[in-house]
C-alpha positions as CSV (number, residue, x, y, z in Angstrom):
1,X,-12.2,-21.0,21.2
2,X,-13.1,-23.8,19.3
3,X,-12.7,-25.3,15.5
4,X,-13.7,-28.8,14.0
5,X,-10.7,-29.6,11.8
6,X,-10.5,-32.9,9.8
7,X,-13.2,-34.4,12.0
8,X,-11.3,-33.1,15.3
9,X,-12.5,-30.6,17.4
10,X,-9.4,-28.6,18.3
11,X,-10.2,-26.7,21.3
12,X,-7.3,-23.1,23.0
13,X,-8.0,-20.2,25.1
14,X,-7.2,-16.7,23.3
15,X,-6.7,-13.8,24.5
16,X,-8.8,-10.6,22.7
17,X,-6.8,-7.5,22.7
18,X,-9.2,-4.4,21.2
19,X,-7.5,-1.2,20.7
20,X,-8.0,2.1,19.0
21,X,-5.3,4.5,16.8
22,X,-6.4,8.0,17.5
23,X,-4.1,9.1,15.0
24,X,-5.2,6.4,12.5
25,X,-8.7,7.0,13.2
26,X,-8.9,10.9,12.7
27,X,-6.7,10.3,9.1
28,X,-9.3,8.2,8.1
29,X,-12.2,10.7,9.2
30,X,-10.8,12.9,7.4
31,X,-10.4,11.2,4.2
32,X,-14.4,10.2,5.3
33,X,-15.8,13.2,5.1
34,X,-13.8,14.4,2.1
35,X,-15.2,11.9,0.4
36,X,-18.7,13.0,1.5
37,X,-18.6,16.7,0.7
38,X,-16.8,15.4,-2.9
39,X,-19.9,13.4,-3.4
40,X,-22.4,16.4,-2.4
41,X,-21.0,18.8,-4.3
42,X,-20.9,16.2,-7.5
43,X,-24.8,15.5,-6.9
44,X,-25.6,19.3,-6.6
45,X,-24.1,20.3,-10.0
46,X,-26.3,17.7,-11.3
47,X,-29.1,20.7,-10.6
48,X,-26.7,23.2,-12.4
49,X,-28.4,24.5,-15.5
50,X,-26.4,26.8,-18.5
51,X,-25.5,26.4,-22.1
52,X,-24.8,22.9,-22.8
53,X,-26.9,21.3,-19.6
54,X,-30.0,20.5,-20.1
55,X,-32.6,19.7,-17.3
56,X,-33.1,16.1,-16.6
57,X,-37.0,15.0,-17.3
58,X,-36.7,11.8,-15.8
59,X,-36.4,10.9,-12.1
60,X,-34.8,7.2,-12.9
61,X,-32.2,9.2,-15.0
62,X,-31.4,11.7,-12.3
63,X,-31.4,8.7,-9.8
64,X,-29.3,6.2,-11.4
65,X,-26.8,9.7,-12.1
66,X,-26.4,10.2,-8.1
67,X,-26.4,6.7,-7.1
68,X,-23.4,5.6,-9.3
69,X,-21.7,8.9,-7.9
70,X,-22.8,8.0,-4.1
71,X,-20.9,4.2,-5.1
72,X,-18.0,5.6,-6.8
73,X,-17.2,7.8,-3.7
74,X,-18.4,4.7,-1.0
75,X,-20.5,6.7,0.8
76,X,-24.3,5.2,-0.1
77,X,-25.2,4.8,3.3
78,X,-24.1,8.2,4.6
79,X,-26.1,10.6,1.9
80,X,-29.3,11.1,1.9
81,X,-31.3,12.2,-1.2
82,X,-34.7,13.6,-2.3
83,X,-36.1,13.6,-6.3
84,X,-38.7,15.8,-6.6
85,X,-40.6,16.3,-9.9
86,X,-41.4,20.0,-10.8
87,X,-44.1,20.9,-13.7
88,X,-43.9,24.2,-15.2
89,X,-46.8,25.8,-16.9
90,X,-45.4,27.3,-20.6
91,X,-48.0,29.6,-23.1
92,X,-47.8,28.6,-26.8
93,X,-49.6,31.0,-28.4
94,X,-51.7,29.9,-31.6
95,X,-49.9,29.1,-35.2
96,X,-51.1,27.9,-38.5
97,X,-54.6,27.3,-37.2
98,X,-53.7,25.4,-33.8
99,X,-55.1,27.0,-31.2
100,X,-53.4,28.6,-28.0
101,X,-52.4,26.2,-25.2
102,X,-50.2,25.7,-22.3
103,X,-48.4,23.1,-21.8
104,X,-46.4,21.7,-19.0
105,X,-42.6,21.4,-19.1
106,X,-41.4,18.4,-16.5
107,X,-38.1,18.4,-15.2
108,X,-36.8,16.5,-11.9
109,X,-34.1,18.0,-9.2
110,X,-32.2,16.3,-6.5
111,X,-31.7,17.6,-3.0
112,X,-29.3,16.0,-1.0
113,X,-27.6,16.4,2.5
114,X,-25.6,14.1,5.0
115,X,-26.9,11.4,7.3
116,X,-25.7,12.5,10.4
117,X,-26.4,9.7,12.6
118,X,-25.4,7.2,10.0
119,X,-21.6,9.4,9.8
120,X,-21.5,9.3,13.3
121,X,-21.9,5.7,13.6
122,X,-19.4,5.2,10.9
123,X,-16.7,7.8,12.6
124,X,-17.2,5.5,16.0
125,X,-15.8,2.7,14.4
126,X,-13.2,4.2,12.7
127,X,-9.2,3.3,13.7
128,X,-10.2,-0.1,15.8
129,X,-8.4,-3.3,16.1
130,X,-8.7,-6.4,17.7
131,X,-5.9,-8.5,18.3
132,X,-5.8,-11.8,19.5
133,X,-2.7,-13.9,21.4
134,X,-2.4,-17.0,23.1
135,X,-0.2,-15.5,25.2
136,X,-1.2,-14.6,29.2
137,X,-1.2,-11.1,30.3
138,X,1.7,-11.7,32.7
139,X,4.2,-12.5,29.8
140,X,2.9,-10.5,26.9
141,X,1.0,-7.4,28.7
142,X,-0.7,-5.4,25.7
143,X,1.6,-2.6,25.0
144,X,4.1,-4.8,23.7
145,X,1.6,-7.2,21.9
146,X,0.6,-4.2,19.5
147,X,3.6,-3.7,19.0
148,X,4.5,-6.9,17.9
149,X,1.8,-7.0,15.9
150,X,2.4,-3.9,14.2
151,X,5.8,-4.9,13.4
152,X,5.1,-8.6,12.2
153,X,6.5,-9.7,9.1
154,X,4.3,-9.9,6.2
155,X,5.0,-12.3,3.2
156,X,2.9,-9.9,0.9
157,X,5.6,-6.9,1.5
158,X,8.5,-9.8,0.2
159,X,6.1,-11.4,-2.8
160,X,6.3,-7.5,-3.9
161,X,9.4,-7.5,-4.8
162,X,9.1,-10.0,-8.1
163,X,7.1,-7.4,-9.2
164,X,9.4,-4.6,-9.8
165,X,13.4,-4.2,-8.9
166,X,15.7,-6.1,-8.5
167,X,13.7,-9.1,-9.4
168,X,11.9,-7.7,-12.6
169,X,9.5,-11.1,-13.0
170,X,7.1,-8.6,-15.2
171,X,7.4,-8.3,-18.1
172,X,8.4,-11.7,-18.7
173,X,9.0,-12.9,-22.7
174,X,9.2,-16.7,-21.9
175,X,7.9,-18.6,-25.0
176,X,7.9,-21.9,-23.0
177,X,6.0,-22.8,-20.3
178,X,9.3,-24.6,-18.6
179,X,11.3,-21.3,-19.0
180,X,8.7,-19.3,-17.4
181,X,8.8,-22.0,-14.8
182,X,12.1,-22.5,-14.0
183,X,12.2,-18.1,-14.1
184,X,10.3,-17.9,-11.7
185,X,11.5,-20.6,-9.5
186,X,14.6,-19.1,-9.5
187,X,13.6,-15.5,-8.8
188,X,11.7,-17.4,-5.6
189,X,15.0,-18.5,-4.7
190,X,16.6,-14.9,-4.7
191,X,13.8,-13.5,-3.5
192,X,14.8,-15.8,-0.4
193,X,18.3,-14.3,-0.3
194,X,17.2,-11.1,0.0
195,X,14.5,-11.7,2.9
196,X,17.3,-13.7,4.8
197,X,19.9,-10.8,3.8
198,X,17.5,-8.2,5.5
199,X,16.9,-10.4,8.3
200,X,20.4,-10.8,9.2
201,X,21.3,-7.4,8.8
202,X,18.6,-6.0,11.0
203,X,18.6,-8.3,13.8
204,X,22.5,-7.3,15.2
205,X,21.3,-3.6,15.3
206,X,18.2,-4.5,17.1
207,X,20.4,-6.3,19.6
208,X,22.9,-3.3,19.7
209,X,19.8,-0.5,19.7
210,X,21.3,0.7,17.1
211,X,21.1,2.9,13.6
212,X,22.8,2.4,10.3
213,X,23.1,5.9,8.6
214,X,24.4,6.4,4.7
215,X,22.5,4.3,2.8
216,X,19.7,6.5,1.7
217,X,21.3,8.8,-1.5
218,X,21.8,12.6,-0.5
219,X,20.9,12.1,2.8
220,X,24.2,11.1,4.6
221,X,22.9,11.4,7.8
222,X,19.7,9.8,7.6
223,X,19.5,6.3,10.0
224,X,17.4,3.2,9.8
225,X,17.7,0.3,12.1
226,X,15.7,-1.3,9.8
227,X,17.3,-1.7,6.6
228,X,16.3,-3.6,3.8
229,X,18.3,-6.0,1.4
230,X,18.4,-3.7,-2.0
231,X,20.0,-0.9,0.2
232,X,22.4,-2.5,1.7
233,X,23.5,-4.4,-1.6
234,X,23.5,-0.5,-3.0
235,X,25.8,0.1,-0.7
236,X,28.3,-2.0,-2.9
237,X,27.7,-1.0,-6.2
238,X,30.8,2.0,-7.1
239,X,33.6,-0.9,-5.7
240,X,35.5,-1.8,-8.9
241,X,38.2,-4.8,-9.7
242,X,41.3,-4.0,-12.0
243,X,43.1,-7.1,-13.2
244,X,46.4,-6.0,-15.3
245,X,48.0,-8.7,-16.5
246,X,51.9,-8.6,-18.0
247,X,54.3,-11.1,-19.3
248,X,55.6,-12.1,-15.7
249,X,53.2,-10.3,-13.1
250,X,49.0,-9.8,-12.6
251,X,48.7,-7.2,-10.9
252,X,45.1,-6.4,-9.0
253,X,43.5,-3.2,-7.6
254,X,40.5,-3.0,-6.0
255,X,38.6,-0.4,-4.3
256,X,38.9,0.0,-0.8
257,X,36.5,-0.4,1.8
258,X,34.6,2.9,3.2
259,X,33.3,2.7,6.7
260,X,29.7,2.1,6.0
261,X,30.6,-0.8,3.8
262,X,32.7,-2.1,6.2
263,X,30.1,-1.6,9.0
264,X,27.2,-3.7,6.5
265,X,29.8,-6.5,6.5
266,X,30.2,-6.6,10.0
267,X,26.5,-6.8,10.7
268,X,26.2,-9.8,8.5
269,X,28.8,-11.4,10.1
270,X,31.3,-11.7,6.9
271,X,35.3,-10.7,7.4
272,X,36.8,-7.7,5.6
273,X,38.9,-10.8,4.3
274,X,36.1,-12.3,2.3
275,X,36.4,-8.8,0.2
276,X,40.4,-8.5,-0.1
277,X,40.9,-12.1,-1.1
278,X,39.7,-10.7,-4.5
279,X,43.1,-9.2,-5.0
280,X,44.7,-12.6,-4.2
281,X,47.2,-13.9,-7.7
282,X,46.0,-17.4,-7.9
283,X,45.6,-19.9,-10.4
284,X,42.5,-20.9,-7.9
285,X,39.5,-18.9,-7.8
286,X,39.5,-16.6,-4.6
């Protein structure tokens, strides 16, 4: 492979790594040809006649009708479609001296069915992937380089999160322009906490092979070796601190520890001590 970058030509050998999903591939068949039959069945109604249809006169009008459904659906190329024009004689009999005539009535139909050989071609093609690595078969064979891929992080899945909880950038009522910059400069920066935060919690269980089970609400037994930030902050939200102070004595109470929360700081790498020195009495801050 080759590519001419600022002038340069920058030259590396790649590795092409084409694979199919049979699992992938049949969902999206499916979804194909549901899509296709949706599309017929929309473009035969358009022949349905009863009281409030009327028959379509014009072929443009009847084609323009099943071409925007054929878009809508995404399945132009894989329908194919007739408009024939019918004329039926009508008898008007004679009235107020005009004579007796017939007179043709025009109306146009559509018959459709599937392309067969244009679904086929379509279904072939349907749940491949191609992959590419600098890295030789010996050290990265191609089982574990789909893997990887599959698993690779993606910046999109993190940028997500200033969109909704906890981050909550929209809807945003800054008046100034330098509020709404310094926002969302700020909400970059926690949205960096919490990508490190999973990071570091997920990486001690991948080295242990190892689950995390209780953060997921009414499912106690439910395990993820993969858990993300806002869940294992969750996991933290019923501890309380009670500060009673008197004339000679503060006293403090806080909520102990369970085991899962004890386990989350533990993966992290943070001492149970970091939590109890909350309860310290000090003129310093703990």
């Amino acid at each position: 492979m080759s590519q001419a970058v600022g002038g340069e030509v920058h030259s590396w050998t790649e590795r092409r790594l084409v694979v199919r999903s049979v699992r992938q591939a049949q969902a999206a068949e499916a979804a194909l040809r549901a899509r296709v039959a949706k599309a017929i069945a929309q473009i035969e109604a358009l022949n349905q006649r009863g009281r409030g249809k009327k028959r379509v006169e014009e072929v443009s009008t009847l084609r323009h009708a099943v071409v925007a459904i054929v878009q809508r659906d995404g399945v132009e190329h894989l329908i194919w479609f007739r408009l024939p024009q019918h004329a039926t004689p009508r008898l008007l009999r004679a009235y107020r001296g005009r004579p007796a005539r017939i007179e043709e009535e025009r109306h146009a139909t559509v018959e459709v069915c599937v392309d067969e050989v244009a679904l086929a071609a379509v279904v072939r093609r349907l749940g491949w992937r191609v992959y590419g690595t600098h890295q030789a078969g010996a050290s990265l064979s191609l089982a574990p380089a789909v893997l990887a891929y599959r698993s690779e992080y993606l910046v999109e899945r993190s940028l997500g999160r200033l969109k909704g909880c906890p981050l909550s950038l929209t809807p945003m009522y800054g008046q100034r322009d330098d509020h709404a910059t310094g926002l969302i400069r700020l909400l970059a920066i926690a949205l960096r906490v919490l990508t490190l935060l999973a990071f570091v919690g997920r990486r001690p269980l991948a080295a242990e092979g190892a689950q995390l089970a209780g953060l997921y609400a009414g499912h106690p037994r439910r395990e993820t070796a993969r858990p993300t930030a806002e869940r294992l902050l969750e996991a933290f939200r019923d501890i309380t601190l009670t500060i009673m102070e008197g004339a000679q004595q503060t006293t403090r109470h806080l909520t102990a520890l369970s085991p899962l929360q004890q386990r989350i700081l533990e993966i992290l790498g943070f001492s149970s001590a970091l939590y109890t020195r909350l309860c310290t009495v000090s003129a310093e801050p703990p």
